[in-house]
N, C-alpha and C positions, 0 to 999 in steps of 0.2 A: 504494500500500500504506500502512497506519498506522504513525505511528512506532513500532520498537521490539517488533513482532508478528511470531512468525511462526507460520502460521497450519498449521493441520491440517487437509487437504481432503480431503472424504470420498473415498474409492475407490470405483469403480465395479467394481472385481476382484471376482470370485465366487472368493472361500477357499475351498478345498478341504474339507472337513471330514469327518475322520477318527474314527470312534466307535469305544471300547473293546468288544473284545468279550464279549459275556455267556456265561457257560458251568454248564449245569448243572451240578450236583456227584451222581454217583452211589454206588449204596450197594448193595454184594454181599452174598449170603449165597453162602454155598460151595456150587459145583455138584457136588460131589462127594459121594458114600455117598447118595444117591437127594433131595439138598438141593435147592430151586429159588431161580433167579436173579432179584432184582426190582430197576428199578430207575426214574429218571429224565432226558429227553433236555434238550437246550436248552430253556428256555423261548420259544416263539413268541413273534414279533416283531411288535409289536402294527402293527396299519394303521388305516387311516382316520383321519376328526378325532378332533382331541384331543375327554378328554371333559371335564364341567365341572369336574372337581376339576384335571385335568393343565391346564385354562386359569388356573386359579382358582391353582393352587401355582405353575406357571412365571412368570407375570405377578408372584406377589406377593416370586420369588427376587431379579427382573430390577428390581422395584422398589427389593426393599430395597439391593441392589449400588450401584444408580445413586443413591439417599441418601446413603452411604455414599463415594459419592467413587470408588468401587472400579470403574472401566472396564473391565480384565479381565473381573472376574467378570461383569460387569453381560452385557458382552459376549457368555459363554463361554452364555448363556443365548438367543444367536440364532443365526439360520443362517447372518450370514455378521459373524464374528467380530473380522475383520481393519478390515470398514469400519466395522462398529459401535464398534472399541475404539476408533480415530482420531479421530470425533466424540465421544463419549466424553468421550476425553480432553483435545479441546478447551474442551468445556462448562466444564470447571472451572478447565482451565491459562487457555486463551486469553480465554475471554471471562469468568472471574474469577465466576461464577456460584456461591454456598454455601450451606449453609443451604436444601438441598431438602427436600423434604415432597411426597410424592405421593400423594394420594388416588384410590384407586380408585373407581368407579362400578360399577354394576350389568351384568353380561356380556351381551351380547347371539350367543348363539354361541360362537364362539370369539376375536370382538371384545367387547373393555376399555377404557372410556372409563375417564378419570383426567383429575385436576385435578393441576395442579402451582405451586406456594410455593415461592417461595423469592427469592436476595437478589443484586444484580449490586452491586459494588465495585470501587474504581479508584481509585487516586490520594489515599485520604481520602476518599474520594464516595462513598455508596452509593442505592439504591436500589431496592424491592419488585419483584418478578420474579412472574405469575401469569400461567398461560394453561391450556385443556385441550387436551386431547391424546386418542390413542386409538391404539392396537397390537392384531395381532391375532396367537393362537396358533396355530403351523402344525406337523406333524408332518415331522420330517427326516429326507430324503430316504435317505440312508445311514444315519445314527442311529435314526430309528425315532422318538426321543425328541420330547415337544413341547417347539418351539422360540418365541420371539418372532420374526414373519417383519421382518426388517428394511426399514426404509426408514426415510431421513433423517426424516421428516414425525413419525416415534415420537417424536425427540427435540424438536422443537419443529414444530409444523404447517404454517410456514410455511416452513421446507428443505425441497429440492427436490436430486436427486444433486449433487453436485460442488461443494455451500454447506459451511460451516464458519460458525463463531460467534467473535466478535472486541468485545471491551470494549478502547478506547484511545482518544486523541485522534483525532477523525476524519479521513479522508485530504482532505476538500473542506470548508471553513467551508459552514455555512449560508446558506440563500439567503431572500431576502424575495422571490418572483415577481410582476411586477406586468402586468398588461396594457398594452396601447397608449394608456390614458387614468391609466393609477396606479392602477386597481382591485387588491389585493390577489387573489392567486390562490394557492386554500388546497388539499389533497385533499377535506380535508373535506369542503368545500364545492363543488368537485369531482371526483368520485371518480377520473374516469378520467385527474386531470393526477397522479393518485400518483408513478407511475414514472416519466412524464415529468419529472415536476418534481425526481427523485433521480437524472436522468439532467444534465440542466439542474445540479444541485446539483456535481456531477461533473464538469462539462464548464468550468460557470465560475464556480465558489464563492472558488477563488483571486483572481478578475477582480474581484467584486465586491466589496470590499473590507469581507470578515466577519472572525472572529476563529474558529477550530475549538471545535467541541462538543467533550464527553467521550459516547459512545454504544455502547452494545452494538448492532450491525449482526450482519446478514448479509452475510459475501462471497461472491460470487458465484463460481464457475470459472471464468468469463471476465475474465481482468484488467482488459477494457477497460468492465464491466459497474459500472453503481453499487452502491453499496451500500444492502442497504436497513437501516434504523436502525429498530432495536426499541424498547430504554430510552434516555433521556438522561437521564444523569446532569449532565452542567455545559452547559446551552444555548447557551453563545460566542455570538457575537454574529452575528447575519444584515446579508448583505450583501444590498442593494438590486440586483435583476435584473431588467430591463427586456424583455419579449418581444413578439411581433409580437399576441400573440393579444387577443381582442375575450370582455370577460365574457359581455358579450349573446348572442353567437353561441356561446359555449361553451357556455354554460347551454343553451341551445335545443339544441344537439346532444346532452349530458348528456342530458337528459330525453329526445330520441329515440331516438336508443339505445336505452333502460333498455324500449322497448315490442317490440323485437326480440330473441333472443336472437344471441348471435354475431356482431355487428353491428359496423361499424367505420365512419367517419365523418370525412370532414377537410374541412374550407374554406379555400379561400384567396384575395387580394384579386389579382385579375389585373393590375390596374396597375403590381403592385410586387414580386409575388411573396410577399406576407409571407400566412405561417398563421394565420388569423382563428380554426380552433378544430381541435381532434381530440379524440374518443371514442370507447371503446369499450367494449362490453359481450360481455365471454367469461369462462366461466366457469375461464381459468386464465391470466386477467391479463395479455397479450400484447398488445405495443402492434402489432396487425396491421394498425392504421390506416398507420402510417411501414415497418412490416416486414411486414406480410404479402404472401405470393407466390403468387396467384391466376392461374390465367385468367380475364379480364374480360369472357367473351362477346362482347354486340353492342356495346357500349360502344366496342370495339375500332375499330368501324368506322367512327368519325371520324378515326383515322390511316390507315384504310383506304380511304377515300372519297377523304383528302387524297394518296396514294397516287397512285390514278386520276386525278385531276385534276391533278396536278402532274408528272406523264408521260402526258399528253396522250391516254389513253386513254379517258376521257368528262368528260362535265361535267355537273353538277347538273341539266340540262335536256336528256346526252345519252342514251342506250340504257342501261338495265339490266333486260335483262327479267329476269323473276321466276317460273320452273316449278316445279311440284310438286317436282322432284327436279333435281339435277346430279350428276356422276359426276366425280370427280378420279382418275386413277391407282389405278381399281378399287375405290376408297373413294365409296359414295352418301351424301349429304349430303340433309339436308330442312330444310323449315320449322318454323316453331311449328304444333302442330297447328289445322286448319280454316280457315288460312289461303288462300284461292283467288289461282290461278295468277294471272301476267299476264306477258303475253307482249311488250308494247307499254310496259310498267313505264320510268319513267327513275329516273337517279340518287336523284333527290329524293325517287320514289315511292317504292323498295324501299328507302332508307334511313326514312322517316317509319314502313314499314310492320316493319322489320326484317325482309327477305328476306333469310335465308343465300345463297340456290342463286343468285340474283345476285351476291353477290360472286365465290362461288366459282366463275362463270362465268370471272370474268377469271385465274384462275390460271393460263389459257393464255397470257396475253397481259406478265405481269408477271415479271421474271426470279428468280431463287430468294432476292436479297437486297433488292429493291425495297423491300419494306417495313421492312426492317432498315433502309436508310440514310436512308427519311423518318424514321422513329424517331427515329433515332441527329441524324442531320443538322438535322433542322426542329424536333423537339418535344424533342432534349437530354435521349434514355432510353436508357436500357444500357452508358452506358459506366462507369460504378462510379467515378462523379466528384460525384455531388451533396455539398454540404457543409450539412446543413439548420441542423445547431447541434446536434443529439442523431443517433445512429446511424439510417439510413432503410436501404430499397431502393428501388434507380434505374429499377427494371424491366427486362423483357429481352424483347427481340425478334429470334431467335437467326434467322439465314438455313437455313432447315433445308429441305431439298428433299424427294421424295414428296409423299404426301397429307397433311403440315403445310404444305404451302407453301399450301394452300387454305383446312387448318383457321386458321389463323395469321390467315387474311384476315377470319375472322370471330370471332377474340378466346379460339381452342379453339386442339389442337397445342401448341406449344411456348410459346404466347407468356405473359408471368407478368408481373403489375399487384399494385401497394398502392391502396387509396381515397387515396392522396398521388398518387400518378403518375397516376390518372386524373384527379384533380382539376387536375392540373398539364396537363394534356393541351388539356383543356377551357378551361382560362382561355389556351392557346397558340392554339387555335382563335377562341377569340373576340377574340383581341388581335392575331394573327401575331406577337408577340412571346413568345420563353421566358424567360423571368424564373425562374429556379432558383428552389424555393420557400427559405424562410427561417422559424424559430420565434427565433431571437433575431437583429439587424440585423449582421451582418460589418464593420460596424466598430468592434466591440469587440473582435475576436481578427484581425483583417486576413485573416481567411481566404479563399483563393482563391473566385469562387463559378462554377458550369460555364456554359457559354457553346454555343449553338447559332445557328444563321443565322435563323430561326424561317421563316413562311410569307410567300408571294405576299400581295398585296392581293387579288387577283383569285381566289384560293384560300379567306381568310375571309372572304368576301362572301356566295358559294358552302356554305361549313361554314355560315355562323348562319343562311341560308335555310334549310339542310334542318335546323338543328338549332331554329332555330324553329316549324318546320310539323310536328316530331315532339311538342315542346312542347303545340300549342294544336289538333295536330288528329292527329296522330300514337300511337303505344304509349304515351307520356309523358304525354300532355293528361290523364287521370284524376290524378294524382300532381300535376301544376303548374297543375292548376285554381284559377282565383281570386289564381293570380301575376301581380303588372302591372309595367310597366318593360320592360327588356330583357330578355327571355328566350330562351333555349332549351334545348335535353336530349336525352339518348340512353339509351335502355335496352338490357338485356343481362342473358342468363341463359344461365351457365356450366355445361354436364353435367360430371358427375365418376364416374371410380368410384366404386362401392362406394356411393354415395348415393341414395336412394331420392327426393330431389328436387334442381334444381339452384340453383347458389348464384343468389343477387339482386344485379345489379349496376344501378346510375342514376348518372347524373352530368350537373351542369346549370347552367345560371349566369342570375344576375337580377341585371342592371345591375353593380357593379365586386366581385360574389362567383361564385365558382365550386365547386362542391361534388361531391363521390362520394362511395360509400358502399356495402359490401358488406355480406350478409345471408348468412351461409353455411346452405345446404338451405332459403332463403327462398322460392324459387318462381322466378318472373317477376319481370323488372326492375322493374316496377310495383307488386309486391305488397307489397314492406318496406321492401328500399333506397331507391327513388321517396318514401315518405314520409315516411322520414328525410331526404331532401334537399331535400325539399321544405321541414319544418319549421326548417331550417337557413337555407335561403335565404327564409326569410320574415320575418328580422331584416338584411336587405341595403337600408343606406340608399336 
């Protein structure tokens, strides 16, 4: 927390709200000696959207209040009164904001674009405050009246439920981020280490031996969430931060990305475990690279593969045949469409080819948590022990019995992945060793880092045959055409509800890089994610 703040967090409570009620006023003539009665009822309660003057007059009520300092009133002008006056009345107490000016814009509907001026102050410090904004007029539900429909985003665009606004000394000095050669590593300059780099700022700003800013931030609801800084008013001094990652492979991920929508992207060097880069392009700013929680599809099925081989139930050159269909516990499973059967298929074949109905052949033969303790045991996933240096997911490969013990076998079911943990999977495969991944080195905080037994010799020998022959003649080989070195890759394409295409998963490694990469409603593993890691791993010494 910041010295000497305390802060006012928006509510998520829906306030009740109670409207006065309206009453016609009637007017008798006397019914008596042959007189007639006339008069009038309530006035009807109007419905529908507001119309342009009720957007035009509520918007310009709600403006002038909130110029004016006045959070009640500004407030009493929206539908949920309670959460609006709290941020409010942050705006002015906590993060010291004066001196507003709101300009309205041209309506579109019942949406009010507006500019906002005005001035942040602290300590003797100040500094210009200008961003736009936009609100929309909603008619209230019990009141009838038009209201401003509330949400955080009214007051500054960049809140989101459960933020507040805060001008003080910051709670972490500033950081100077540098890569593994002293490159400077800016947002600017890369967009998607933003939040990273305010998580990093948070995690070890005190370590690095800065001096604290003065800043109007956003706090987040989650205490354990960085802050993000809006204005700086006194820059304090940045502290030098040294991290695992590579400009080169940043950059190159950056710009892959930026060709996919919803795309997430991580690298990492298998030797050592350290994060050579992570990206991401979504359009509500989530680092789903370290946190997002996917099913991985076919990808899966290099713990899968290593699964079967490591309980002796085939080997890379024994039985996996490959039919149209298989049938789990009344659940029918298929291929990718136009796929032709093969009956005489081995390991190597229906992994190069991505055969479901072959894995899921063996779910007869595998017990309900087999793959949960390769997981957990060899490849160091699920136990909610990684330490990366900024907040991740470890993945989970839950032992779930039914027809997920089958889907599970082929990366569907229950099983849930970040582009980190397949990236991390990948370089465990191609190494036999787990090397917990890392974005800044553990011996600058001593933190513990997780530990697994990793694979046989005679198990990744096995993985980079088949993950080579999917590579250079496999689903992969369009995507890692013209890669040379060590190679190989696995693709995977996850169904989802409710999605009218499935996500895009690849992951793949060239000489001492290792890469995944999701494309959510991308298609085939080949079609987005493959060429985002592909262009990642084409900066791999």
């Amino acid at each position: 927390m910041r010295k000497g703040v305390k802060a006012a967090v928006i509510g998520g409570v829906f306030a009740a709200m109670i409207g006065g009620a309206g009453y016609g006023t009637y007017n008798f003539m006397s019914a008596l000696n042959g007189s007639t009665v006339t008069g009038s009822g309530p006035a009807p309660a109007r419905t529908g959207p507001p119309s342009r003057d009720e957007v035009k007059e509520t918007s310009a009520k709600f403006f002038a209040a909130w110029e004016r300092d006045q959070p009640a009133e500004a407030a009493s002008y929206t539908n949920f009164p309670d959460a609006a006056e709290q941020l409010l009345t942050a705006y002015g107490h906590d993060a010291h904001i004066t001196g507003v000016r709101i300009t309205p814009g041209t309506a579109a509907g019942a949406t009010v674009p507006f500019s906002v001026k005005a001035t942040v102050s602290y300590d003797g410090k100040s500094k210009p405050l200008a961003y736009a904004g936009r609100l929309t007029v909603v008619r209230g539900v019990s009141t009838h009246q038009p209201l401003v429909d509330w949400q955080p985003s009214v007051v500054h665009p960049d809140l989101v439920k459960g933020d507040t606004l805060v001008t003080a000394e910051s709670a972490s000095p500033p950081i100077e981020a540098v890569d593994r050669n002293d490159v400077v590593l800016t947002k600017d300059k890369y967009p998607s280490l933003g939040p990273i780099l305010d998580e990093l700022r948070a995690k070890y700003g005190d370590k690095a031996g800065g001096e604290p800013a003065v800043e109007l931030s956003i706090r987040h609801e989650d205490s354990g969430a960085a802050e993000t800084p809006l204005v700086t008013l006194a820059k304090g001094r940045p502290g030098k931060l040294r991290t695992t990652l590579s400009a080169s492979a940043q950059a190159a991920a950056e710009q892959a990305v930026q060709r996919y929508g919803e795309s997430s992207v991580v690298a990492v060097k298998p030797s050592t475990g350290e994060v050579l880069a992570v990206a991401n392009h979504r359009a509500d700013g989530f680092n789903a690279a370290f946190l997002g929680r996917l099913a991985p599809g076919s990808t899966m099925k290099i713990i899968s593969a290593a699964t079967l081989i490591d309980n002796g139930l085939t080997t890379a050159a024994g039985p996996a045949p490959c039919p149209n269909e298989a049938v789990w516990q009344s659940q029918t499973f298929h291929n990718l469409k136009n796929m032709p059967p093969n009956e005489q298929a081995t390991l190597a074949d229906s992994f190069a080819r991505s055969c479901n109905t072959a894995f899921v052949k063996y779910a007869d033969d595998v017990q309900v948590d087999s793959l949960t303790r390769e997981a957990e045991e060899r490849f160091g996933l699920g136990r909610d022990n990684w330490k990366v240096g900024i907040p991740s997911f470890d993945g989970s490969v839950p032992a779930s019995g039914g027809p997920d013990t089958a889907a599970n076998l082929i990366g569907q079911g229950q099983v849930q992945m970040s582009p980190l943990n397949m990236a991390s999977v990948t370089a465990t495969a191609m190494t036999g060793a787990f090397r917990q991944p890392v974005i800044v080195s553990s011996t600058l905080d001593g933190r513990p880092l997780a530990q697994a037994r990793g694979l046989p010799a005679g198990t990744v020998a096995q993985l980079r045959q088949m993950m080579y022959r999917t590579a250079t003649s496999g689903t992969a080989a369009p995507a890692m055409s013209g890669l040379g070195g060590s190679i190989g890759a696995k693709t995977g394409s996850a169904e989802v509800d409710g999605q009218d295409r499935s996500n895009s998963w690849f992951t793949g490694y060239r000489n001492d890089m290792a890469a995944a990469a999701v494309t959510q409603e991308g298609g085939h593993g080949g079609d987005a994610a493959g060429p985002i890691v592909a262009s990642v791993l084409r900066t791999a010494g």
